[in-house]
Biotite code that builds the C-alpha atoms (Angstrom):
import biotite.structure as struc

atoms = struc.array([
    struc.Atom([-0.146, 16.499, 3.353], chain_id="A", res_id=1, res_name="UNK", atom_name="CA", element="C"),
    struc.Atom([2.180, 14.822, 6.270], chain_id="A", res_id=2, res_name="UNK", atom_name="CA", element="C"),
    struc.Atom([4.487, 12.400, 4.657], chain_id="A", res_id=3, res_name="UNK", atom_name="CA", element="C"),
    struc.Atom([6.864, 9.980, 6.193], chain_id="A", res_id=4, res_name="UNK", atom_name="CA", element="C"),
    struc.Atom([10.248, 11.123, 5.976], chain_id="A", res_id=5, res_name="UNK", atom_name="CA", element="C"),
    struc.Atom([12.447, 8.161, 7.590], chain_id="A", res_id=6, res_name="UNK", atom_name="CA", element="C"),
    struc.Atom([15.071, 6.638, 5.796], chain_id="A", res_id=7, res_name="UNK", atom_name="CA", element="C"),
    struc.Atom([13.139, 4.280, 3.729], chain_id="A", res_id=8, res_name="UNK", atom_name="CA", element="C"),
    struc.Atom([16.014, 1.809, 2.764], chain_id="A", res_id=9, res_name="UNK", atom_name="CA", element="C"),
    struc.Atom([17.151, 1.501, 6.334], chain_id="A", res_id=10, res_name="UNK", atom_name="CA", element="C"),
    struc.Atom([13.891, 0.592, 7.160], chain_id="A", res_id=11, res_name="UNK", atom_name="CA", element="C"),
    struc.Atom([13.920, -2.628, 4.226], chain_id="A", res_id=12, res_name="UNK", atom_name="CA", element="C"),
    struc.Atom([16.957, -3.960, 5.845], chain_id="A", res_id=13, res_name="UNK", atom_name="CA", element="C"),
    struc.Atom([15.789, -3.989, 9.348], chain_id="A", res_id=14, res_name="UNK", atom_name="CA", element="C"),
    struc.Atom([12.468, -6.045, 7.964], chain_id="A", res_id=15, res_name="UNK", atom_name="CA", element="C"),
    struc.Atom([14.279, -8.035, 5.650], chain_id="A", res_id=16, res_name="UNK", atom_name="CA", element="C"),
    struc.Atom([12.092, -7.171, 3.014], chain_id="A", res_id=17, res_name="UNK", atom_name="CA", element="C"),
    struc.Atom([12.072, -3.717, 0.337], chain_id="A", res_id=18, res_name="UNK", atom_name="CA", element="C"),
    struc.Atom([9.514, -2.224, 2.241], chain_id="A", res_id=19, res_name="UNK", atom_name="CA", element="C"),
    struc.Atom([11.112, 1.441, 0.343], chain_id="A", res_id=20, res_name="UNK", atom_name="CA", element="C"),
    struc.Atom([7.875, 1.462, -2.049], chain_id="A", res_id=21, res_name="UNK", atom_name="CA", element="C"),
    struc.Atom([10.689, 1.351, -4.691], chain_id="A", res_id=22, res_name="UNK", atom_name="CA", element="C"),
    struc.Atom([10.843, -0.784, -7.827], chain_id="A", res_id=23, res_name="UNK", atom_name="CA", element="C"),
    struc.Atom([14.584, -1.502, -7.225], chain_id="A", res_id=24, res_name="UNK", atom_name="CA", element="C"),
    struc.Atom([14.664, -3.519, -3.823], chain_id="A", res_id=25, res_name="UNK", atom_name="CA", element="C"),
    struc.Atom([17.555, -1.630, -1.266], chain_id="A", res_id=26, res_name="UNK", atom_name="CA", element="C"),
    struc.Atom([18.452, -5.504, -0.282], chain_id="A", res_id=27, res_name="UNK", atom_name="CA", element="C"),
    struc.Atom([20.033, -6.194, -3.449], chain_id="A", res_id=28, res_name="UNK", atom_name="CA", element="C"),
    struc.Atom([23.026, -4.277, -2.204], chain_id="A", res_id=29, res_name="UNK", atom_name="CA", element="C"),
    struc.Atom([23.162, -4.809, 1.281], chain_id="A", res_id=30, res_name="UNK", atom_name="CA", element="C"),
    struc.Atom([20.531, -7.378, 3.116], chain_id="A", res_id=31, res_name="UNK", atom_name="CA", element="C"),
    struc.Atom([21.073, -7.245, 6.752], chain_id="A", res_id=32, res_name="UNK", atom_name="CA", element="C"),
    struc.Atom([20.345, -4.523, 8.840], chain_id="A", res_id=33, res_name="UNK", atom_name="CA", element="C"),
    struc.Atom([21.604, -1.004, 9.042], chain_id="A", res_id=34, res_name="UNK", atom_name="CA", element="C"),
    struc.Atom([25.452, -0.879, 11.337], chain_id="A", res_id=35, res_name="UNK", atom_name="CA", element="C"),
    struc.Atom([28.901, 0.317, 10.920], chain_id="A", res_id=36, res_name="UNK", atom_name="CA", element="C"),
    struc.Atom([29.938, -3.099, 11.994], chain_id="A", res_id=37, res_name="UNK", atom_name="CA", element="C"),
    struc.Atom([28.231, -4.712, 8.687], chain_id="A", res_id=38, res_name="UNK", atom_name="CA", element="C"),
    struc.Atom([25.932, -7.538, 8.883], chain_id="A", res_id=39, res_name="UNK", atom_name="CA", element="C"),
    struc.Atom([25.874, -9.685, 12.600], chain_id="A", res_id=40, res_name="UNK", atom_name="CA", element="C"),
    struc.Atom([25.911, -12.973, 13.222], chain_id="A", res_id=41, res_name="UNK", atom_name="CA", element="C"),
    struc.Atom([23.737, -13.217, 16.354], chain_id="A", res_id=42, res_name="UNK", atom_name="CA", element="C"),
    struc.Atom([20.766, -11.112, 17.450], chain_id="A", res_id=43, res_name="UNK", atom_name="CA", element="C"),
    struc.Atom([19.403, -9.855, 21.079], chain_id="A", res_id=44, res_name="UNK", atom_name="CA", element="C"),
    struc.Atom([16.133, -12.127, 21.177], chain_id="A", res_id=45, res_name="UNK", atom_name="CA", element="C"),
    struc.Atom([13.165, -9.793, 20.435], chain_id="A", res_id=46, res_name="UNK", atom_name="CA", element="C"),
    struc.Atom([10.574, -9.090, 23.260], chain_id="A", res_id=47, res_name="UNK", atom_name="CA", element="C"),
    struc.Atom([6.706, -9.682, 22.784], chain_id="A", res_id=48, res_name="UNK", atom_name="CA", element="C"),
    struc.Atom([6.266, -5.861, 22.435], chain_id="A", res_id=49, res_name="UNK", atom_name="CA", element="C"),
    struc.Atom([9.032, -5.134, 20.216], chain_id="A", res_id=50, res_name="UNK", atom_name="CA", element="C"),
    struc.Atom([7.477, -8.064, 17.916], chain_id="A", res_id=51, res_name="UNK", atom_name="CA", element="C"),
    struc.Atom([4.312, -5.900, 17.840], chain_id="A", res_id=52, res_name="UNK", atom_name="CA", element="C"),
    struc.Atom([6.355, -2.835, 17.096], chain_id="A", res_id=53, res_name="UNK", atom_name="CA", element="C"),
    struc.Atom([7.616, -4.233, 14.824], chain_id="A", res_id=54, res_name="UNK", atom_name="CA", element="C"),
    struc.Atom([5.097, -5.466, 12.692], chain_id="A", res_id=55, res_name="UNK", atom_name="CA", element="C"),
    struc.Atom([3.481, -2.429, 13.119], chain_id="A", res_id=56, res_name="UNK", atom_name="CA", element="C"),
    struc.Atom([6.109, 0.008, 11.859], chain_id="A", res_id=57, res_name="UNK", atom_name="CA", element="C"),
    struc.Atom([6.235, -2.529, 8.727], chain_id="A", res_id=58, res_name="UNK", atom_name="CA", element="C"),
    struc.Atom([2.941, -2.395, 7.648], chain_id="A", res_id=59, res_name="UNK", atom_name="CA", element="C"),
    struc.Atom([2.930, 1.655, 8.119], chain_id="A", res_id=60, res_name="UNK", atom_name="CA", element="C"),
    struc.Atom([6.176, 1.481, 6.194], chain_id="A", res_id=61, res_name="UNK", atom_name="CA", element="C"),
    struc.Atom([4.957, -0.658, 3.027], chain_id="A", res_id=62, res_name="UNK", atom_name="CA", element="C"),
    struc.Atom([1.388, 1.385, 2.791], chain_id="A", res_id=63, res_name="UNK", atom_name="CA", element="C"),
    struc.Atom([3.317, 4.765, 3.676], chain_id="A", res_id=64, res_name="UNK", atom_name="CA", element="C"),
    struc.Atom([1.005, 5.921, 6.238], chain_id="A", res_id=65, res_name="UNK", atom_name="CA", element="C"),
    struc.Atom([2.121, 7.721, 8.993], chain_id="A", res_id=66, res_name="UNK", atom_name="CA", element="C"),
    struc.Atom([0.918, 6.714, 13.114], chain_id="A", res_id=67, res_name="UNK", atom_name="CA", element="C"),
    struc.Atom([-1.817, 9.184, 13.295], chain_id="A", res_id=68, res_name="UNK", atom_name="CA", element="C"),
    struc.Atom([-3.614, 7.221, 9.980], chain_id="A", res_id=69, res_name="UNK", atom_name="CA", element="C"),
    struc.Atom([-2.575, 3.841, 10.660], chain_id="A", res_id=70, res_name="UNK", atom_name="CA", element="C"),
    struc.Atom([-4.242, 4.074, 14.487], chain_id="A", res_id=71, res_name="UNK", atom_name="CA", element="C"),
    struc.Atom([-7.379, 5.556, 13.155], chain_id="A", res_id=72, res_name="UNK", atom_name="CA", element="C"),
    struc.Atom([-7.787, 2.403, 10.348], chain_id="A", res_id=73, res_name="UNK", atom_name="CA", element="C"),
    struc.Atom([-6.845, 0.378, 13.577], chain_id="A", res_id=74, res_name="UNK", atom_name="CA", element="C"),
    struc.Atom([-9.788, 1.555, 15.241], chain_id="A", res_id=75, res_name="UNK", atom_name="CA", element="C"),
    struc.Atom([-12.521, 1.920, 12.348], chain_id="A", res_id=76, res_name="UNK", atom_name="CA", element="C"),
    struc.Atom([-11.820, -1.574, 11.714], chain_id="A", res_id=77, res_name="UNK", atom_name="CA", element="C"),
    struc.Atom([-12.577, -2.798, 15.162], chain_id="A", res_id=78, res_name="UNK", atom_name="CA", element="C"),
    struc.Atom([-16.144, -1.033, 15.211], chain_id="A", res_id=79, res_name="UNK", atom_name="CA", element="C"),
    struc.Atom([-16.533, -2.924, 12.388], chain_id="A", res_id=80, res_name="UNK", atom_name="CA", element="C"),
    struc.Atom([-18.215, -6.495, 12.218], chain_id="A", res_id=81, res_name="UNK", atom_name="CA", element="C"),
    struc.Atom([-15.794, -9.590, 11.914], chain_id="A", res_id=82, res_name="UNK", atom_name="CA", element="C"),
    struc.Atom([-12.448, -10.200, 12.503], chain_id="A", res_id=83, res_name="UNK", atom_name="CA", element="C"),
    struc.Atom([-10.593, -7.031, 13.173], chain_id="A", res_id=84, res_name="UNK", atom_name="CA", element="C"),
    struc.Atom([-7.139, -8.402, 10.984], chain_id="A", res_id=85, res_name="UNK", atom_name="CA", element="C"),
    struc.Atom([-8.791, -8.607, 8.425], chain_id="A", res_id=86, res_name="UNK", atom_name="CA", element="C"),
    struc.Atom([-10.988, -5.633, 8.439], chain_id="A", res_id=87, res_name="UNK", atom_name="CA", element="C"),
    struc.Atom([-8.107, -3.491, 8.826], chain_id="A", res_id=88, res_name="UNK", atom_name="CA", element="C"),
    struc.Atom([-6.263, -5.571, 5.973], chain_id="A", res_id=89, res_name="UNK", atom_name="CA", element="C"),
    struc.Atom([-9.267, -4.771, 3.435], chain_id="A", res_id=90, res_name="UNK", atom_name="CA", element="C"),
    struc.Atom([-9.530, -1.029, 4.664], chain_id="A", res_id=91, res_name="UNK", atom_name="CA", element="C"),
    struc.Atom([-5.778, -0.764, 3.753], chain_id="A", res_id=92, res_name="UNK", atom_name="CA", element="C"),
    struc.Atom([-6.126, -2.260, 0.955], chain_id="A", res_id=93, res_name="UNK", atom_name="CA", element="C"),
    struc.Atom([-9.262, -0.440, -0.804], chain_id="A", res_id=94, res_name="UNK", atom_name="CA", element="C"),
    struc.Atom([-7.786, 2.859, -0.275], chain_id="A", res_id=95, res_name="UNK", atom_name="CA", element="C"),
    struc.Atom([-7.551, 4.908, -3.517], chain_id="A", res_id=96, res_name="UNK", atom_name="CA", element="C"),
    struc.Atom([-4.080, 5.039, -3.621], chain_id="A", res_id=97, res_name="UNK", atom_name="CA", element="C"),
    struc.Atom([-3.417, 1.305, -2.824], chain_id="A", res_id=98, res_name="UNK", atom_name="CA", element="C"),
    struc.Atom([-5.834, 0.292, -6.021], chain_id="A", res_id=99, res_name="UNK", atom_name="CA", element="C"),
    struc.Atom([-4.136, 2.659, -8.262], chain_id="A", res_id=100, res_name="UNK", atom_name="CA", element="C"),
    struc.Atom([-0.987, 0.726, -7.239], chain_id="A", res_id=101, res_name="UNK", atom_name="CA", element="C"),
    struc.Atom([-2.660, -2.909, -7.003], chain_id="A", res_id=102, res_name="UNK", atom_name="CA", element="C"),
    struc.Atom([-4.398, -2.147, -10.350], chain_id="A", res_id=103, res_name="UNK", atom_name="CA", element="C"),
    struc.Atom([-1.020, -2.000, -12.297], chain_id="A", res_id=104, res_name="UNK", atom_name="CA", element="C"),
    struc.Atom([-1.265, 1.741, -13.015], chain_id="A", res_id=105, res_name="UNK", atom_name="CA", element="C"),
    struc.Atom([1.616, 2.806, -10.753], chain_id="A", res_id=106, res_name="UNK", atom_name="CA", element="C"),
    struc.Atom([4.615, 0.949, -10.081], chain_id="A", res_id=107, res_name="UNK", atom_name="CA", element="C"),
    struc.Atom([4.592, 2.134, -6.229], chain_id="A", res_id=108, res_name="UNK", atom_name="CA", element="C"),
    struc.Atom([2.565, 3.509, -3.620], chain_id="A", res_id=109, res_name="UNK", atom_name="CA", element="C"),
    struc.Atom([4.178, 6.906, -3.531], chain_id="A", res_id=110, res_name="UNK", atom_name="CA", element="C"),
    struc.Atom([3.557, 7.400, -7.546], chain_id="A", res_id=111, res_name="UNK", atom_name="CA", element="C"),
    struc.Atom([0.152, 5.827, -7.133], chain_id="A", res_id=112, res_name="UNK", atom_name="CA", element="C"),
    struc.Atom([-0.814, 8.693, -3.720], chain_id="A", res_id=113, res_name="UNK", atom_name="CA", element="C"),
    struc.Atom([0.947, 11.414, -6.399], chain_id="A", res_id=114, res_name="UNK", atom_name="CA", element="C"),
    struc.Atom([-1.313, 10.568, -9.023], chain_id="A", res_id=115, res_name="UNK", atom_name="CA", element="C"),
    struc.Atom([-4.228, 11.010, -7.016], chain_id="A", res_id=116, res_name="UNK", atom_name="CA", element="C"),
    struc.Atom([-3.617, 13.997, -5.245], chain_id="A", res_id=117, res_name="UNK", atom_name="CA", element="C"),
    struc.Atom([-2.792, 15.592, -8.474], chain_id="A", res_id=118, res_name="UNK", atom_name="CA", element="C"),
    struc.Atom([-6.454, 14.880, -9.612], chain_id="A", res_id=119, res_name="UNK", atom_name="CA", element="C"),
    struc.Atom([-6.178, 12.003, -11.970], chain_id="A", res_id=120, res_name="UNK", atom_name="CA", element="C"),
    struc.Atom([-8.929, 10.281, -11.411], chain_id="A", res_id=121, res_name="UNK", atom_name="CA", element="C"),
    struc.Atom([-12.445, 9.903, -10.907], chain_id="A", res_id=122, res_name="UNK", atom_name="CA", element="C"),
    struc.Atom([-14.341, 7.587, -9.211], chain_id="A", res_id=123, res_name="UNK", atom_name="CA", element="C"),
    struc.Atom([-18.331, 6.963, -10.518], chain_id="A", res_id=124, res_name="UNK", atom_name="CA", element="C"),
    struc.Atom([-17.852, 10.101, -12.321], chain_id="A", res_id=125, res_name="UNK", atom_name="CA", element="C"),
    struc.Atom([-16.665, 12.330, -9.149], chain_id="A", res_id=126, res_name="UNK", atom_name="CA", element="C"),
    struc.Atom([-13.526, 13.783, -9.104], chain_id="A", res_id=127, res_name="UNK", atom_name="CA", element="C"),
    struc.Atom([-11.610, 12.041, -6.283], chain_id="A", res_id=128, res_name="UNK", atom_name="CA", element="C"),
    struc.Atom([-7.852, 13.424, -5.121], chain_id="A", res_id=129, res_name="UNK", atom_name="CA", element="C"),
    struc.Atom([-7.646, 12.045, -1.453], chain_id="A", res_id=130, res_name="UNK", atom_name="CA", element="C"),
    struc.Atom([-5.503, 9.240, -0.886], chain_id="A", res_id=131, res_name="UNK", atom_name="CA", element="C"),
    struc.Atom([-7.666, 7.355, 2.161], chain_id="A", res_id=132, res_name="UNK", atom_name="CA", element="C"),
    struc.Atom([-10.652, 7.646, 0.115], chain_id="A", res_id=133, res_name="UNK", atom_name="CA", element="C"),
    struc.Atom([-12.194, 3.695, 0.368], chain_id="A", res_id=134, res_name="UNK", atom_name="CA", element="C"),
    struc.Atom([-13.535, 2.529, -2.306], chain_id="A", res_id=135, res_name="UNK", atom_name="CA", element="C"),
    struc.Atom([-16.734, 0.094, -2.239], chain_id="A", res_id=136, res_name="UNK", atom_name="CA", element="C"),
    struc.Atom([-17.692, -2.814, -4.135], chain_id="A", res_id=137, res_name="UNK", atom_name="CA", element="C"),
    struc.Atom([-18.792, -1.877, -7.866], chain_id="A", res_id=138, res_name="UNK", atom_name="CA", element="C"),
    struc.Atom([-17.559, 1.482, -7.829], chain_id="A", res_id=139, res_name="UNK", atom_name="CA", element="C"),
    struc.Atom([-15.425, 2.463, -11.152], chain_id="A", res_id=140, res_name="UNK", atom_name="CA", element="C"),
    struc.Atom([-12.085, 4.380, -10.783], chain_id="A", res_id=141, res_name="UNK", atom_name="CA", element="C"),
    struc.Atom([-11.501, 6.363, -14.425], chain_id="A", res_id=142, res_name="UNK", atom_name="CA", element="C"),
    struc.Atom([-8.471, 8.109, -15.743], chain_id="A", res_id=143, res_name="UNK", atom_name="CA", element="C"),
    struc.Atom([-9.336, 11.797, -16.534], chain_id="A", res_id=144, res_name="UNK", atom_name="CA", element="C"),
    struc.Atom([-9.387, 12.002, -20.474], chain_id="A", res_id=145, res_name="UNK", atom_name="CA", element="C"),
    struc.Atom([-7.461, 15.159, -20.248], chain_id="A", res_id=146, res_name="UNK", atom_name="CA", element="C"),
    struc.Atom([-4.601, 13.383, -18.605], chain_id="A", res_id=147, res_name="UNK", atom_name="CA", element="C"),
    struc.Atom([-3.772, 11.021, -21.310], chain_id="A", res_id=148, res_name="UNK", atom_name="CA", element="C"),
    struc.Atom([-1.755, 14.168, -22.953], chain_id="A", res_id=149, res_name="UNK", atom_name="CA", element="C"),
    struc.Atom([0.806, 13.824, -19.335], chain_id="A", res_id=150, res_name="UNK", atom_name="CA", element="C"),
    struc.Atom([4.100, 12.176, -20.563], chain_id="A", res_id=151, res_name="UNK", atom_name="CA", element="C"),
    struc.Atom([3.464, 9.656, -17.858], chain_id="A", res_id=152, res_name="UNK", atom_name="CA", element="C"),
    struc.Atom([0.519, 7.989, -19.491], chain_id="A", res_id=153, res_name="UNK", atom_name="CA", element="C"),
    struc.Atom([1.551, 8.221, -23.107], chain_id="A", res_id=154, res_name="UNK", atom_name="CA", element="C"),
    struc.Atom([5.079, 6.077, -21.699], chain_id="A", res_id=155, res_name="UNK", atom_name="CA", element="C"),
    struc.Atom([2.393, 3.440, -20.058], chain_id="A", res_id=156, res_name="UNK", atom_name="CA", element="C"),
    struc.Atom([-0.175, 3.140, -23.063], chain_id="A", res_id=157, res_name="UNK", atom_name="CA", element="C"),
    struc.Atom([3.062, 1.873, -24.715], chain_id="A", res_id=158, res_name="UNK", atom_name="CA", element="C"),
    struc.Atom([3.405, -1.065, -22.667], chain_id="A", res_id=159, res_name="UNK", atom_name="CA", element="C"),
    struc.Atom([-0.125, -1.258, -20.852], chain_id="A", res_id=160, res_name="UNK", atom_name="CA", element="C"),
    struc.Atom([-0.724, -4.830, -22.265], chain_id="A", res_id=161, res_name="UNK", atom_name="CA", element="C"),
    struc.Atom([1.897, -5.931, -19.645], chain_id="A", res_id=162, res_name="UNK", atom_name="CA", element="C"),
    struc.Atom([0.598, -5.026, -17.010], chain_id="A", res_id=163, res_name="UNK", atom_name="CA", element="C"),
    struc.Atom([-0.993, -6.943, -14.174], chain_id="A", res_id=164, res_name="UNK", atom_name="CA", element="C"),
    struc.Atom([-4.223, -6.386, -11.876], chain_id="A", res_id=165, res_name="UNK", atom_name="CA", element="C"),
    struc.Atom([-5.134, -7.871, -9.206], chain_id="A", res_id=166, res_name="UNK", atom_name="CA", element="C"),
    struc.Atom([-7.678, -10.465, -9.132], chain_id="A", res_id=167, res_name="UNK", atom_name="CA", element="C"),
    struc.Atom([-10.244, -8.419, -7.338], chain_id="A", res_id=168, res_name="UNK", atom_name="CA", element="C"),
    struc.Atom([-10.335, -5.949, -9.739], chain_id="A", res_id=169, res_name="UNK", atom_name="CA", element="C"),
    struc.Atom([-10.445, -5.364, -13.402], chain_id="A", res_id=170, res_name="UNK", atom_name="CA", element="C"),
    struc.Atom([-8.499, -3.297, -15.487], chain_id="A", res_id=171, res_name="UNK", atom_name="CA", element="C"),
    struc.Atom([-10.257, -1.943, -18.837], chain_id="A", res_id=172, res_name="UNK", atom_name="CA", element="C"),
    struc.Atom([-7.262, -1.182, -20.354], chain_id="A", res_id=173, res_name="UNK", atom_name="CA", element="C"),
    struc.Atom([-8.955, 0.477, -23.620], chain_id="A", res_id=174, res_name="UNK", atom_name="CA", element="C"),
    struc.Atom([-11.083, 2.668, -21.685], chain_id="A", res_id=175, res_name="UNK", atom_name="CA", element="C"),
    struc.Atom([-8.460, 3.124, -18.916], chain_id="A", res_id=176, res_name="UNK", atom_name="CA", element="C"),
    struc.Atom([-10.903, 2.501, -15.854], chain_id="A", res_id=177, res_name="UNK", atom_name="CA", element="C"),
    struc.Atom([-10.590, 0.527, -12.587], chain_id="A", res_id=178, res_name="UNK", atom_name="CA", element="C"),
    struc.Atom([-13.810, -1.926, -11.428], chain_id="A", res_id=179, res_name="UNK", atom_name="CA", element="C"),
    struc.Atom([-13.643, -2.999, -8.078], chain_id="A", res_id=180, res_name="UNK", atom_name="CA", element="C"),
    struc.Atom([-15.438, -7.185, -8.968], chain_id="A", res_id=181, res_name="UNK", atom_name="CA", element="C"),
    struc.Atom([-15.309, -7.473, -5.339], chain_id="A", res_id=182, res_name="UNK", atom_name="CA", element="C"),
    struc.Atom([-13.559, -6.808, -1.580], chain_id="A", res_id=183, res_name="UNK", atom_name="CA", element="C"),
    struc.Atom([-10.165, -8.767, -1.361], chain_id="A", res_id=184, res_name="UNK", atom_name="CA", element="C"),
    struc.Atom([-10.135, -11.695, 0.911], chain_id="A", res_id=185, res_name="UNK", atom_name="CA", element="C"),
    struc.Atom([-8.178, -14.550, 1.415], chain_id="A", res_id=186, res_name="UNK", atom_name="CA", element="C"),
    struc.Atom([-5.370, -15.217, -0.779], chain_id="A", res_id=187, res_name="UNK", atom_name="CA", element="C"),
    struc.Atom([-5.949, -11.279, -2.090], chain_id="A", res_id=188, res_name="UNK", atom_name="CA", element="C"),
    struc.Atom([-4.906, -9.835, 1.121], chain_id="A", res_id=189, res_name="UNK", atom_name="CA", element="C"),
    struc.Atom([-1.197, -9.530, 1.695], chain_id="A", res_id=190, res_name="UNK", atom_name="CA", element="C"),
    struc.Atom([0.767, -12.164, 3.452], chain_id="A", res_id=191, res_name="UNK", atom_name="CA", element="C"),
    struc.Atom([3.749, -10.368, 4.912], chain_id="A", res_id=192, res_name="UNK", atom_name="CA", element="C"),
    struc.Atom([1.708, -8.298, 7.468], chain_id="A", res_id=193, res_name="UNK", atom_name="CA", element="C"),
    struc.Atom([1.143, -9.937, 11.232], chain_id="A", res_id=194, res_name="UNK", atom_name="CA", element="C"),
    struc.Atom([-2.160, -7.985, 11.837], chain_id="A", res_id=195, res_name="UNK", atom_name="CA", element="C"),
    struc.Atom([-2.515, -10.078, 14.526], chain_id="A", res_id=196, res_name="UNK", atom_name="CA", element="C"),
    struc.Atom([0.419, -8.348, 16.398], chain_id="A", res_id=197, res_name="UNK", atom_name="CA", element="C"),
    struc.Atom([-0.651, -5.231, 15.296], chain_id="A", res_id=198, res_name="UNK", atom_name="CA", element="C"),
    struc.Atom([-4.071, -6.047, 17.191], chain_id="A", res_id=199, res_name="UNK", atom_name="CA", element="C"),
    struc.Atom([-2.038, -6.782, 20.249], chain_id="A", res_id=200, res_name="UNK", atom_name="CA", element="C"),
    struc.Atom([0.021, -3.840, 19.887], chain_id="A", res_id=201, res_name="UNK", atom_name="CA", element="C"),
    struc.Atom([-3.060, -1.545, 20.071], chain_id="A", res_id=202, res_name="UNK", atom_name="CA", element="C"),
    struc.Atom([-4.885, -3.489, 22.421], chain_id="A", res_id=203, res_name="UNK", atom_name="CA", element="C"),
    struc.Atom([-2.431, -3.339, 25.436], chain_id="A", res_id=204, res_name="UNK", atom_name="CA", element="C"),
])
């Protein structure tokens, strides 16, 4: 599987945000952008394109997809009906890996895509280990039973009543399974990715 190996923390302090799918954030020790000069005072003013770029290399960066993916959930979500932002927002966001991570069971992407290529999980009874796999509305994701033996698990059934879902889908945390209630819209969908700029990136 192709991963993305660019420096991850350089990346958080170009966008100003830890976009290093870690649970420390890089900006807590430096927060300006990388530079043997240390942080500047004044910046070149940023062209219409390198906006785009921009927020396109930051939303590849915080679901960890590399160009080839990204570009092909670009154009899936334009054959699709409605508003192409938000398509794409909802296909990034219902991919197996990014519900693992949204559903509490993985503190970052990069655990949550390990996880399921290591065959963790199920989904409606199916044995599921591909990352991109979409998931639909009603469709349960379940821990393996044979799994809850991995040191991993036994360290989060220890302090699974902390942990947080989110609000589109619903954590059985007895039965360790993942219901999608519904697609996320709105106020579910992140807030920190210009999709709009990403449109007009690929639409030149």
């Amino acid at each position: 599987m192709a991963r993305n190996l660019k420096p991850k923390h350089r990346a958080s302090r170009r966008f100003g945000e830890n976009v290093a799918d870690t649970v420390k954030s890089p900006l807590d020790k430096r927060a300006y952008p990388a530079g043997q000069h240390g942080p500047k005072k004044t910046f070149a003013k940023t062209s219409e394109y390198g906006r785009q770029l921009l927020a396109k290399q930051k939303a590849k960066a915080i679901y960890g997809l590399l160009e080839k993916q990204f570009k092909l959930t670009f154009e899936k979500a334009q054959k699709m009906t409605g508003d192409v932002s938000q398509n794409m927002l909802v296909l990034l966001e219902t991919r197996l890996d990014n519900v693992i991570f949204k559903s509490g069971l993985a503190s970052t992407h990069r655990l949550a895509r390990q996880l399921v290529n290591h065959g963790h999980f199920t989904v409606d009874g199916v044995k599921t280990n591909i990352p991109s796999y979409r998931v639909k509305l009603g469709q349960v994701i379940k821990l393996k039973e044979n799994k809850l033996s991995k040191n991993y698990w036994k360290n989060l059934l220890e302090t699974i009543d902390k942990v947080e879902s989110a609000s589109w889908l619903a954590l059985d945390k007895k039965n360790m399974t993942i219901t999608v209630n519904s697609l996320p819209e709105g106020e579910d969908l992140p807030q920190n990715i210009q999709t709009n700029l990403i449109v007009e990136f690929y639409s030149r």
